[in-house]
N, C-alpha and C positions, 0 to 999 in steps of 0.2 A: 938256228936252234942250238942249244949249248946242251949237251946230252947229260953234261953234271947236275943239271937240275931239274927237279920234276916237279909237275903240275899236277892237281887228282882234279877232273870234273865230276862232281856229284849231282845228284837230282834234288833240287832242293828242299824236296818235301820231303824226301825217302832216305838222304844222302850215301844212297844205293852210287857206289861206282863206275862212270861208263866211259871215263876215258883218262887216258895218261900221257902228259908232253911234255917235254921238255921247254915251251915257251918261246917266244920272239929269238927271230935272228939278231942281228948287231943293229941292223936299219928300222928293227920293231915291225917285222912282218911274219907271215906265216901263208906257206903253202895252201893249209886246209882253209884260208880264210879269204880264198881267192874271189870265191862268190857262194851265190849261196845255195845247197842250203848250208848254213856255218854251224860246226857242230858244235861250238862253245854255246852261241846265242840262248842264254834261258838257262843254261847252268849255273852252280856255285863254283867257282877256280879256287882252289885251297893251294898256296905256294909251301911245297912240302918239304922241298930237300933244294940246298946248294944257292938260293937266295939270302941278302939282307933280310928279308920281310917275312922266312917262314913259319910258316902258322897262319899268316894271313888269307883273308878271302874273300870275296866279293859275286856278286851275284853277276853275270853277263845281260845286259840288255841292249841297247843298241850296237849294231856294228860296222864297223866302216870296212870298204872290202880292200883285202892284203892287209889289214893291220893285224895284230895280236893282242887279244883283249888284255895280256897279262904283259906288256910290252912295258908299261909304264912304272913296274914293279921295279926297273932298270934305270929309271930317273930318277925316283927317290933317294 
């Protein structure tokens, strides 16, 4: 996880705030996404600060376990 940049999960209906991360380590994993339950799954990810892509955001739906759903914000 790179602490310079931050993620906001919001509720997608509400887009009430319930969590804030810094995003994928270097390998595109994430501690909290070891199993589940996964706390992104069903969120919106809003890439906020310190990416390429902020502003950007995406709904979470499937997940694979150890990845980080906002992982691929680092490939583009």
């Amino acid at each position: 996880m790179k602490p310079e940049r931050t993620f906001v999960m919001t509720d997608p209906v509400t887009d009430e705030v319930l969590w804030v991360c810094s995003g994928a380590d270097a390998a595109g994993r994430c501690p909290l996404a070891e199993k589940p339950p996964y706390v992104c799954q069903g969120l919106r990810v809003v890439a906020t600060h310190g990416t390429q892509h902020d502003g950007t955001s995406f709904i979470v739906g499937e997940m694979a376990p150890g990845r980080c759903p906002a992982a691929w914000i680092d490939k583009r």
